[in-house]
MISE-79278 format. One record per residue (C-alpha): chain; residue in one letter; z, y, x. Coordinates in nm, 2 decimals. Example, Ala and Ser with C-alpha at 12.3 -4.5 7.8 and 13.67 -1.06 7.14 Angstrom:
% residues 2
+-------+------+--------+--------+--------+
! chain ! resn !      z !      y !      x !
+-------+------+--------+--------+--------+
!     A !    A !   0.78 !  -0.45 !   1.23 !
!     A !    S !   0.71 !  -0.11 !   1.37 !
+-------+------+--------+--------+--------+
% end
This chain:
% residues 305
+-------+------+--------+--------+--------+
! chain ! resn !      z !      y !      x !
+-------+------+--------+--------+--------+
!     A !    X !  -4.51 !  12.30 !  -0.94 !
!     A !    X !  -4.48 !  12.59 !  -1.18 !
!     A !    X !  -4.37 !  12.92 !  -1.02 !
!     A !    X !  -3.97 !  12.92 !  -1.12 !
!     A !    X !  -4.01 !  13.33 !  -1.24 !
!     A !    X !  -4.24 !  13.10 !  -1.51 !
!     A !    X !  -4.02 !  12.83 !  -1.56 !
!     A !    X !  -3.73 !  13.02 !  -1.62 !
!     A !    X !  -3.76 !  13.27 !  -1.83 !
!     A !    X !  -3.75 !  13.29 !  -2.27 !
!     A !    X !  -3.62 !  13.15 !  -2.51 !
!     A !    X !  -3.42 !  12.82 !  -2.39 !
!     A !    X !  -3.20 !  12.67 !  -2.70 !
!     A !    X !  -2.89 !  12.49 !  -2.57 !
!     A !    X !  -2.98 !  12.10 !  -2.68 !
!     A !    X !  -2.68 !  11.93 !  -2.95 !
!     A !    X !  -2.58 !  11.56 !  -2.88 !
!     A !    X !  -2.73 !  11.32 !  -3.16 !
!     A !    X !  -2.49 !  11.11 !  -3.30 !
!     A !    X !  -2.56 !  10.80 !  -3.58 !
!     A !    X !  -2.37 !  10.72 !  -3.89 !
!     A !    X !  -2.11 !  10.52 !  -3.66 !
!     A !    X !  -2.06 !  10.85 !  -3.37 !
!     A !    X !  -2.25 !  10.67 !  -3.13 !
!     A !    X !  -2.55 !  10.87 !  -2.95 !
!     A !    X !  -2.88 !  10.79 !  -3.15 !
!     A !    X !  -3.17 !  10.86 !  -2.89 !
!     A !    X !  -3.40 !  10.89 !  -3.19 !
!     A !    X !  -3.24 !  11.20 !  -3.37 !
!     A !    X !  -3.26 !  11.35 !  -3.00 !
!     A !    X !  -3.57 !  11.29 !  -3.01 !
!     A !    X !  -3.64 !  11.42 !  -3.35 !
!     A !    X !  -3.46 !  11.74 !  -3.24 !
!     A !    X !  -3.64 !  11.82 !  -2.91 !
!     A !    X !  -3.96 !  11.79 !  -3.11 !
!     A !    X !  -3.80 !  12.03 !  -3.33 !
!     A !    X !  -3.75 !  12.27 !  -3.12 !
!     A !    X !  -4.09 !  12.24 !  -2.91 !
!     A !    X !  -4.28 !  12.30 !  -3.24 !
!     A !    X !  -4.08 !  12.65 !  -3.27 !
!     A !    X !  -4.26 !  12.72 !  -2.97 !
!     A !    X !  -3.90 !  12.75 !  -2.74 !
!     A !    X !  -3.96 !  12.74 !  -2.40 !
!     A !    X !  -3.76 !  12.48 !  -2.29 !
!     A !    X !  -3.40 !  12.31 !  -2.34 !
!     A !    X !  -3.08 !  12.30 !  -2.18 !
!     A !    X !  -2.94 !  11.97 !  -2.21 !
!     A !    X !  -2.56 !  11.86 !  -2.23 !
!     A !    X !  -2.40 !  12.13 !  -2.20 !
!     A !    X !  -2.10 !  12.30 !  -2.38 !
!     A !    X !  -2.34 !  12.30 !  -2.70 !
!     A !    X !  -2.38 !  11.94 !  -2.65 !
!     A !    X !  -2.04 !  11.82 !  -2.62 !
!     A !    X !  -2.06 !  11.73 !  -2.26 !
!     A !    X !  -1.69 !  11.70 !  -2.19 !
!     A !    X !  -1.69 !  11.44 !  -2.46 !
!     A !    X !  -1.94 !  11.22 !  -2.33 !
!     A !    X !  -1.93 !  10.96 !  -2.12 !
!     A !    X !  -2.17 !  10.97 !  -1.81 !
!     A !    X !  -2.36 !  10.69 !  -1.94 !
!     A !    X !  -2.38 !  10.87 !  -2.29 !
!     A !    X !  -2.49 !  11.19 !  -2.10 !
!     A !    X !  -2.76 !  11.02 !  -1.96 !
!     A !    X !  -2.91 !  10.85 !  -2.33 !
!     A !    X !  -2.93 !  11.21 !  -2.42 !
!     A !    X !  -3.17 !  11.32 !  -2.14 !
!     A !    X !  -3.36 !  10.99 !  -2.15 !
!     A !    X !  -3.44 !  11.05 !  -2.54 !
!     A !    X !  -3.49 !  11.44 !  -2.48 !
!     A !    X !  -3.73 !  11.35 !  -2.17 !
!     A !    X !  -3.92 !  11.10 !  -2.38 !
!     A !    X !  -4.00 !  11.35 !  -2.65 !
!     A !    X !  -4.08 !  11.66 !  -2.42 !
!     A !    X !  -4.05 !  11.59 !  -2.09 !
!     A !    X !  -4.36 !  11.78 !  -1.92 !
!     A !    X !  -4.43 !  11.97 !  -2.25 !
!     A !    X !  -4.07 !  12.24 !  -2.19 !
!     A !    X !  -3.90 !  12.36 !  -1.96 !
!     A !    X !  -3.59 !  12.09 !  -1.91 !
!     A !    X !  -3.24 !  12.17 !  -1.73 !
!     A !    X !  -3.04 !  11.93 !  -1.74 !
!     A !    X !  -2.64 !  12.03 !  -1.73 !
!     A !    X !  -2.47 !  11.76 !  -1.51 !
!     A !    X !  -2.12 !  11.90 !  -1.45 !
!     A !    X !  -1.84 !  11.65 !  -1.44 !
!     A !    X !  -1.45 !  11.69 !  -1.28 !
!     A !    X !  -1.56 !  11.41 !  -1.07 !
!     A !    X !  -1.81 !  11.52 !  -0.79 !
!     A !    X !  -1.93 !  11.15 !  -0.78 !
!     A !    X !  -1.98 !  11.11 !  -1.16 !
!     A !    X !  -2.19 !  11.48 !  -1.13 !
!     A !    X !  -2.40 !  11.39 !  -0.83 !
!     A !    X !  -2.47 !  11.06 !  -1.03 !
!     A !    X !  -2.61 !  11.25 !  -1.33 !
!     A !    X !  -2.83 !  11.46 !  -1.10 !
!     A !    X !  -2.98 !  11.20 !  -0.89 !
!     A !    X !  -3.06 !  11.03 !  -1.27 !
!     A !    X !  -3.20 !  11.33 !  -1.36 !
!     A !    X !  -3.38 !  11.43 !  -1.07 !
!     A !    X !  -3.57 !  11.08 !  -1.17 !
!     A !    X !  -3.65 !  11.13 !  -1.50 !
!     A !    X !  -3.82 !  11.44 !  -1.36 !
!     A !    X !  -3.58 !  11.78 !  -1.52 !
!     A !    X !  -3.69 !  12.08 !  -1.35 !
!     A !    X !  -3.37 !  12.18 !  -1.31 !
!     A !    X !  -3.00 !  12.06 !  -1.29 !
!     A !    X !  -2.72 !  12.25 !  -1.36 !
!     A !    X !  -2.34 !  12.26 !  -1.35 !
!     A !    X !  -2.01 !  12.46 !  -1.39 !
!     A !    X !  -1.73 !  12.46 !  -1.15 !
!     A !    X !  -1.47 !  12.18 !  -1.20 !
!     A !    X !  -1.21 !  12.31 !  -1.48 !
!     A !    X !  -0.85 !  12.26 !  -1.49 !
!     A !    X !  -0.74 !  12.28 !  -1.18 !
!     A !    X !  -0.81 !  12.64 !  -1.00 !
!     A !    X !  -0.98 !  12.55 !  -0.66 !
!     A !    X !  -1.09 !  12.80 !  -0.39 !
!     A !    X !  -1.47 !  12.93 !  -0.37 !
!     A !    X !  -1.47 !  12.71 !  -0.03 !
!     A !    X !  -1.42 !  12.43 !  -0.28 !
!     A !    X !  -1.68 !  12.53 !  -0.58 !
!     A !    X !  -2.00 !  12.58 !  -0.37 !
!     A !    X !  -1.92 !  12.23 !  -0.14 !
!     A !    X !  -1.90 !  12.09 !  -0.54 !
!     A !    X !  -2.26 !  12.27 !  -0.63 !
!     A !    X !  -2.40 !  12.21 !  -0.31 !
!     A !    X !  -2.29 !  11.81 !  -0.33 !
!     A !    X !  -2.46 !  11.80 !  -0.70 !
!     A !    X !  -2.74 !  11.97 !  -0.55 !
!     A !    X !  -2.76 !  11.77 !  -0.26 !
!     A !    X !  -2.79 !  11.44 !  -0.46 !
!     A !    X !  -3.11 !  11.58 !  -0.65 !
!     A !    X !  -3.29 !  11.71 !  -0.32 !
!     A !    X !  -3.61 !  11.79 !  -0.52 !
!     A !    X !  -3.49 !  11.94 !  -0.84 !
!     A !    X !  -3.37 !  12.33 !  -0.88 !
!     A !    X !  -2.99 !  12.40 !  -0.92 !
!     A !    X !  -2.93 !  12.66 !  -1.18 !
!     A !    X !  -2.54 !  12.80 !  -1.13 !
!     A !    X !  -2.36 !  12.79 !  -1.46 !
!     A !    X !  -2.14 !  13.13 !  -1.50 !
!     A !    X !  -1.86 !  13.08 !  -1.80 !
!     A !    X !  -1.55 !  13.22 !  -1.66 !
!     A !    X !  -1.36 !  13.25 !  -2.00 !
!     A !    X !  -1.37 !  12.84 !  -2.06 !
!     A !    X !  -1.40 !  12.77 !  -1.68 !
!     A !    X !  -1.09 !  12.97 !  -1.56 !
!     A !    X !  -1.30 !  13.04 !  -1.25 !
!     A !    X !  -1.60 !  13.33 !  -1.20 !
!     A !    X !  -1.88 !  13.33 !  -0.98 !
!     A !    X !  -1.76 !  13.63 !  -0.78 !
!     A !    X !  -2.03 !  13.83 !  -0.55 !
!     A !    X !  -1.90 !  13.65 !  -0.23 !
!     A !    X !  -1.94 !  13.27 !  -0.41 !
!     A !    X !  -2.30 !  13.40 !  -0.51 !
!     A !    X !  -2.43 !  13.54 !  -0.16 !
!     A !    X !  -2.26 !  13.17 !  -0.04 !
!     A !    X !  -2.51 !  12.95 !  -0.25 !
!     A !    X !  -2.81 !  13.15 !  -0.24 !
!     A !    X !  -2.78 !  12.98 !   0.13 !
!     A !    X !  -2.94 !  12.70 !  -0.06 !
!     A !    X !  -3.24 !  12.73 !  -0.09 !
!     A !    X !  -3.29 !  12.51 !  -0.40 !
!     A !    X !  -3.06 !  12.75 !  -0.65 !
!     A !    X !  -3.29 !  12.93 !  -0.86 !
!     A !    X !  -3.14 !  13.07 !  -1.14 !
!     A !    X !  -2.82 !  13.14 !  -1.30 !
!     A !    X !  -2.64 !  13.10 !  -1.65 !
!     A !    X !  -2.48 !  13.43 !  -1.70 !
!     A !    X !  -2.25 !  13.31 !  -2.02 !
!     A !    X !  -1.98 !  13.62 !  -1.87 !
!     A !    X !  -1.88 !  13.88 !  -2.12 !
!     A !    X !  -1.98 !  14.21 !  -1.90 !
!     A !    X !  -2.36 !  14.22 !  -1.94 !
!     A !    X !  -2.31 !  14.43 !  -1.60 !
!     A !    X !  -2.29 !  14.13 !  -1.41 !
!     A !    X !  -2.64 !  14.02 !  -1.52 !
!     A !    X !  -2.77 !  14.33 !  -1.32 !
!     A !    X !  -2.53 !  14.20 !  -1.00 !
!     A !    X !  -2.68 !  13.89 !  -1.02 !
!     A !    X !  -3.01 !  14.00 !  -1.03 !
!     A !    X !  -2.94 !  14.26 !  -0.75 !
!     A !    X !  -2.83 !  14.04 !  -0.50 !
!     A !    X !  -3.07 !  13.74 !  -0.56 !
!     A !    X !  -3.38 !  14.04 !  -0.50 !
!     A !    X !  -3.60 !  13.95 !  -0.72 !
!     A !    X !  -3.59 !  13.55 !  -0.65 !
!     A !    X !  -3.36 !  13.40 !  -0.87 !
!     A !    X !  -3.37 !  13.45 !  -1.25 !
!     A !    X !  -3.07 !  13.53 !  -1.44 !
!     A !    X !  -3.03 !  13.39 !  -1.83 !
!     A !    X !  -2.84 !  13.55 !  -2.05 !
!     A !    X !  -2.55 !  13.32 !  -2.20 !
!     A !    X !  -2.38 !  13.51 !  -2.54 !
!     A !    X !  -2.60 !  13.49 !  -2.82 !
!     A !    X !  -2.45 !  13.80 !  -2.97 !
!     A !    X !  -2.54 !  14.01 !  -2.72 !
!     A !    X !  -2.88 !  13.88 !  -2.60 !
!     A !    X !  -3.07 !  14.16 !  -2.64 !
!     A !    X !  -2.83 !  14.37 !  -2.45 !
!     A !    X !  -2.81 !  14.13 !  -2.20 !
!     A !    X !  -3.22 !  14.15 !  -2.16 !
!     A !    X !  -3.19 !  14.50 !  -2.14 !
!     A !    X !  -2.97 !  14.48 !  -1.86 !
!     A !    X !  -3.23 !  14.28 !  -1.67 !
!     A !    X !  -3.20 !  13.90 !  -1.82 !
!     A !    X !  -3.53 !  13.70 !  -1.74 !
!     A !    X !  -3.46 !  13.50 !  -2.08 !
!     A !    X !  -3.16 !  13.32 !  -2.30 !
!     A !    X !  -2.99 !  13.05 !  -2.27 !
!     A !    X !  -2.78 !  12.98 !  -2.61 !
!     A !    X !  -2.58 !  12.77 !  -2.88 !
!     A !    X !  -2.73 !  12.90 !  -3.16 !
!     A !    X !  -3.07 !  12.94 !  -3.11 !
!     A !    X !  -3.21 !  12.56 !  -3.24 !
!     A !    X !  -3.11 !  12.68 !  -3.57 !
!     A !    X !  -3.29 !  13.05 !  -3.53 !
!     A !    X !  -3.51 !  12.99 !  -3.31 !
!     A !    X !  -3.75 !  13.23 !  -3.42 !
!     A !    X !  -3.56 !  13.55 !  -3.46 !
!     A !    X !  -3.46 !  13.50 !  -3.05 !
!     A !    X !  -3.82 !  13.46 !  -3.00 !
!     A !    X !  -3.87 !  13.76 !  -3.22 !
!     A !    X !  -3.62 !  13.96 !  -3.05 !
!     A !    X !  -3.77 !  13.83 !  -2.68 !
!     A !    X !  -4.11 !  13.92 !  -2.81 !
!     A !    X !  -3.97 !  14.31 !  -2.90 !
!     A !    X !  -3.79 !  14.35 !  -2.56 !
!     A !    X !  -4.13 !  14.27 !  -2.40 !
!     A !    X !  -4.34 !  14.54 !  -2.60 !
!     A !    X !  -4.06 !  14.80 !  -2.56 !
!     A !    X !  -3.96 !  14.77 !  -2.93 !
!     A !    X !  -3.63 !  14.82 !  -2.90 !
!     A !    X !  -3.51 !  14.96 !  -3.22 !
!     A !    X !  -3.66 !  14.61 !  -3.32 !
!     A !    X !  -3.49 !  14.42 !  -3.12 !
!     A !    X !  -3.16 !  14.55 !  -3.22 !
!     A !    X !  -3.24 !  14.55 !  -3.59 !
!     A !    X !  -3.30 !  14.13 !  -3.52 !
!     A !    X !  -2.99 !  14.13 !  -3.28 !
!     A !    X !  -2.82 !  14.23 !  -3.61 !
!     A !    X !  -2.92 !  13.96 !  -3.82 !
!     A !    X !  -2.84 !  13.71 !  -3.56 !
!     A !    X !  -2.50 !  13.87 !  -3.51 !
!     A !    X !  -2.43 !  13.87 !  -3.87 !
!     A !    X !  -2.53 !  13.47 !  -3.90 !
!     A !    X !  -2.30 !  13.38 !  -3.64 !
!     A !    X !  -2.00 !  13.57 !  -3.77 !
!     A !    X !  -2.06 !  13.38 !  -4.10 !
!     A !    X !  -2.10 !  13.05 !  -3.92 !
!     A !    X !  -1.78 !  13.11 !  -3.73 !
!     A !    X !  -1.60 !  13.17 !  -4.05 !
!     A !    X !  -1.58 !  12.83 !  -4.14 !
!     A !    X !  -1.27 !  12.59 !  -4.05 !
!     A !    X !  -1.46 !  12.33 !  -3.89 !
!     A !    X !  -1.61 !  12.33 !  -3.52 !
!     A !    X !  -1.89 !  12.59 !  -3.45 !
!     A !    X !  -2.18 !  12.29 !  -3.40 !
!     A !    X !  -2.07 !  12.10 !  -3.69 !
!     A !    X !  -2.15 !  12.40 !  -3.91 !
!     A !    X !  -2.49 !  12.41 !  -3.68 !
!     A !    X !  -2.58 !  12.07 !  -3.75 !
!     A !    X !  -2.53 !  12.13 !  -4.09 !
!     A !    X !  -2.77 !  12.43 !  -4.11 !
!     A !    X !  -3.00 !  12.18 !  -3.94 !
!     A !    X !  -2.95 !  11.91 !  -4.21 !
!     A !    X !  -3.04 !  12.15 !  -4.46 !
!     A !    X !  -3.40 !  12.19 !  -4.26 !
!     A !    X !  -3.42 !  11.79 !  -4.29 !
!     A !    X !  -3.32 !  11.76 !  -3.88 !
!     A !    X !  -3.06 !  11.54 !  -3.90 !
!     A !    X !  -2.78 !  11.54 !  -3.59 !
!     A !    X !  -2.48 !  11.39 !  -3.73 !
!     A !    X !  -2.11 !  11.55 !  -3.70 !
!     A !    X !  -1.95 !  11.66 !  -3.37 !
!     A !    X !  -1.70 !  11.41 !  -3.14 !
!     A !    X !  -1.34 !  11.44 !  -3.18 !
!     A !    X !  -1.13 !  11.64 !  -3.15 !
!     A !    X !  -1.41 !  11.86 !  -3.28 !
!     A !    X !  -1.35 !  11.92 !  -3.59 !
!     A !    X !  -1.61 !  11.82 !  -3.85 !
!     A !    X !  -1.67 !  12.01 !  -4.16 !
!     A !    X !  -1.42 !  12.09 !  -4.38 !
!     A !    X !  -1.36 !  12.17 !  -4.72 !
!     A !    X !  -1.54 !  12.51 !  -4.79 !
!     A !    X !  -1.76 !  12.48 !  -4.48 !
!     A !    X !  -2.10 !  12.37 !  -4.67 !
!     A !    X !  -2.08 !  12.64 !  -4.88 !
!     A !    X !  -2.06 !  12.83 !  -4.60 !
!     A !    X !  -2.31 !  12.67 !  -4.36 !
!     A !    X !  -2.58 !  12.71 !  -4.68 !
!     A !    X !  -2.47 !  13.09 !  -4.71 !
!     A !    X !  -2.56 !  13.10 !  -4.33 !
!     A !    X !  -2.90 !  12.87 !  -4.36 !
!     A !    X !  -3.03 !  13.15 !  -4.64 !
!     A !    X !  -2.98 !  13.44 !  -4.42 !
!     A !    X !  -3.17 !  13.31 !  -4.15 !
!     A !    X !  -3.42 !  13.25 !  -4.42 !
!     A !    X !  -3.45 !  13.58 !  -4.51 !
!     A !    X !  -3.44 !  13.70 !  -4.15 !
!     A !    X !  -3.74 !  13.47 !  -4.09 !
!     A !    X !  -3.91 !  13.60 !  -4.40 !
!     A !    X !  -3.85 !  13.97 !  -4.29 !
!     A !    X !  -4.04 !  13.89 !  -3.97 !
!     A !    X !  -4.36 !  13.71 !  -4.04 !
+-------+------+--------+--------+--------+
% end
């Protein structure tokens, strides 16, 4: 097995549920996609997570996904499955599928809604965990949608397993990227989680990325990785820039976030479908917008070759 410091590390793009022309999960644009993305030369994917409408998925629909993304580049990436459900039973089912389709990793978020007590969170990781005995666990960290942070205490707790190997740092405070890495001495990698502030979140220690927008820019996070490695900084930041400013304009638009990213995707002849309501799709102004967006990452790719 691959040493998880290797595994774990770049440029991971946060994998988008497929749908077809009827909203039901077509395994072949999946497919179509995680080839995508493997010819950018990504490191891996993380797949249903927040970026691909998890919460909106049924468990059987979740699985589909990582069936089709498995088929396509299982072996070839780094794969980490997200299997977080409110349900412990429906999450430990997704990891023991996954764990069988072969994921080097599984990984979940605490239960949301209801605000339950550390004690209860890492019995909830350590159950998922438990029902993929082989596979890594990567903690998911997203306080501001969980309603719940991994504090220093719940941390030190699971790094009793022995199988959690990483963390999702999607926390605003890039500081906590350096706690993480502090107390986990050197064994567990820590991923960066906002795009926008990737490069300061590498900076501060990040072992790689983790993010929503990167399958449609995947090359200006490479980029940016790439400067951070040589020391170019003043690089880095410049690229930082460009992704910042793509986003902003992205964001701008009325309908949901990934519906304007699957749009951007369209344009580059990937075709994902809309998002699941109560996403909202695109709305009136947001192609306009969405091919403002798809020429600035043009350029951007341009500047860098």
């Amino acid at each position: 097995m691959t040493d998880s410091r290797d595994k774990y590390q770049g440029i991971i793009p946060a994998f988008y549920a497929c749908y077809d022309e009827s909203g039901d999960i077509s395994q072949a644009r999946c497919q179509a996609l995680a080839r995508h993305l493997l010819a950018q030369g990504v490191q891996g994917l993380y797949v249903n997570g927040f970026s691909g409408e998890c919460i909106y998925l049924t468990v059987e629909e979740r699985k589909r996904v990582l069936e089709a993304v498995m088929e396509a580049v299982g072996g070839t990436l780094t794969v980490i499955a997200h299997v977080a459900c409110n349900s412990t039973r429906d999450s430990m089912a997704l990891a023991r599928h996954a764990q069988a389709l072969g994921v080097d990793a599984v990984a979940a978020i605490p239960p949301i809604y209801f605000r339950l007590p550390e004690e209860a969170i890492a019995r909830y990781w350590n159950d998922i965990s438990g029902a993929a005995p082989d596979t890594d666990f990567v903690i998911y960290n997203i306080p501001q949608l969980a309603g719940v942070a991994l504090t220093p205490g719940l941390y030190q707790e699971m790094l009793r397993n022995p199988r959690v190997k990483a963390v999702k740092n999607s926390s605003m405070p890039v500081q906590d990227i350096q706690v993480f890495k502090t107390l986990g001495q050197g064994k567990i990698a820590v991923f960066n989680g906002p795009d926008e502030q990737f490069v300061a979140g590498r900076v501060m220690g990040a072992d790689g990325g983790i993010g929503g927008t990167y399958a449609v820019m995947p090359r200006l996070f490479l980029k940016a990785d790439e400067f951070i490695h040589t020391g170019s900084f003043q690089g880095a930041r410049a690229i930082q820039a460009e992704i910042n400013a793509v986003i902003s304009t992205l964001t701008s638009g009325r309908g949901n976030l990934y519906a304007m990213l699957k749009e951007v995707l369209r344009q580059k002849g990937i075709v994902c479908g809309s998002v699941r309501a109560p996403l909202l799709p695109l709305q009136e102004g947001d192609m306009a917008i969405a091919q403002r967006a798809a020429r600035m990452i043009a350029k951007a790719e341009q500047a860098i070759v």
